[in-house]
C-alpha positions as CSV (number, residue, x, y, z in Angstrom):
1,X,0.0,0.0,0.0
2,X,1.2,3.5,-1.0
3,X,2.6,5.1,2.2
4,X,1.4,8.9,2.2
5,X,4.3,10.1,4.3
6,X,6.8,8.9,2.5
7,X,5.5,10.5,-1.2
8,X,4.8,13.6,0.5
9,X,8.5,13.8,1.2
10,X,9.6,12.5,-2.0
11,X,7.5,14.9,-3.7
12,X,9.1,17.9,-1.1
13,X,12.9,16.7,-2.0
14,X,12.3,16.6,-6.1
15,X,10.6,19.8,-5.5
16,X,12.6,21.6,-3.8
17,X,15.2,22.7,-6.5
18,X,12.0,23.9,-8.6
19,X,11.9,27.2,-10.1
20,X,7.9,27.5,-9.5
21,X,7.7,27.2,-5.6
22,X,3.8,26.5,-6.6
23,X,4.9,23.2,-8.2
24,X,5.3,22.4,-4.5
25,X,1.9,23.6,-3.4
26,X,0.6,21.8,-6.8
27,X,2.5,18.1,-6.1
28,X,1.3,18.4,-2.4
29,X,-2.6,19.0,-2.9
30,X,-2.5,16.5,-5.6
31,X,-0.3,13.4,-3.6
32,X,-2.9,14.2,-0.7
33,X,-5.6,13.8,-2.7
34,X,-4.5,11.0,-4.5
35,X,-3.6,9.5,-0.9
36,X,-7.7,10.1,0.6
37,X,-8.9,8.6,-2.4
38,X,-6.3,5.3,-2.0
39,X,-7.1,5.3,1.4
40,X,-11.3,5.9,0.9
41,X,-11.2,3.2,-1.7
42,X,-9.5,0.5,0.7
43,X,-12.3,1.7,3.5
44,X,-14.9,1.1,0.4
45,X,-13.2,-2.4,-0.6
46,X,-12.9,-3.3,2.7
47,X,-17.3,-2.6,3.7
48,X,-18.0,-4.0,0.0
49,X,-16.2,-7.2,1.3
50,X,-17.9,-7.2,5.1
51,X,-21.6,-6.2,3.1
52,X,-20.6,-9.9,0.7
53,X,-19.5,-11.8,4.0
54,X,-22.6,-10.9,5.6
55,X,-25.2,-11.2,2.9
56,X,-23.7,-14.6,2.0
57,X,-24.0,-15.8,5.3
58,X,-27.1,-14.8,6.1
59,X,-28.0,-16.4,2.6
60,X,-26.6,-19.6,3.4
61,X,-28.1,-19.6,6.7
62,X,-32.0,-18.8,5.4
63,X,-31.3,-22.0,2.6
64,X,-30.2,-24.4,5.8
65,X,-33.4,-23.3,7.4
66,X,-35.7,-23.8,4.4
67,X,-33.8,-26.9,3.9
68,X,-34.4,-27.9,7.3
69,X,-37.9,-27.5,7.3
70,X,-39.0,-29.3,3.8
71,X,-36.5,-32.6,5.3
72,X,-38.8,-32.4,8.2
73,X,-42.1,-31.8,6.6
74,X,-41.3,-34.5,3.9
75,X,-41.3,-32.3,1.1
76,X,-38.3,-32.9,-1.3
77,X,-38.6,-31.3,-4.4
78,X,-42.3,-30.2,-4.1
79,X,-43.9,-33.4,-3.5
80,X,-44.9,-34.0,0.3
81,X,-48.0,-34.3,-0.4
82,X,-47.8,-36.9,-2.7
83,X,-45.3,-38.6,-0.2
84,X,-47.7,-38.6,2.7
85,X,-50.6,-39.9,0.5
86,X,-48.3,-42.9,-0.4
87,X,-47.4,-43.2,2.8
88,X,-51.0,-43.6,4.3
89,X,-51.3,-45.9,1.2
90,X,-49.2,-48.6,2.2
């Protein structure tokens, strides 16, 4: 990862021989911007990866529920009711 610091005081020793002192002011606003938005789009990677963690957890936990619950009622694949007919059958 890109360590802020350490640009900012590349960007201050390159610069500092610079006929334009604004170059300085120039390379500073744009490596600390370009730092926030690194740092802002690790922050958004990281929630986009909590938000698919949690949303496939609670996903897998609703299908062991509703998987649950059809083993227990008898009803694989749609047909419990034909099951417990054939069941009373025999």
């Amino acid at each position: 990862m890109i360590n802020p610091t350490r640009v900012l005081s590349y960007v201050l020793d390159t610069q500092e021989n610079s006929e334009f002192p604004l170059t300085k002011v120039f390379s500073l606003i744009f490596v600390k911007d370009m730092a926030n938005l690194t740092l802002r789009g690790c922050e958004l990677m990281l929630l986009g990866k909590r938000i698919a963690e949690k949303m496939s957890s609670e996903k897998i936990s609703f299908l062991r529920k509703s998987s649950n619950i059809h083993r227990e009622s008898g009803n694989y694949l749609g047909f419990g009711d034909e099951r417990a007919e054939l069941n009373s059958e025999i």
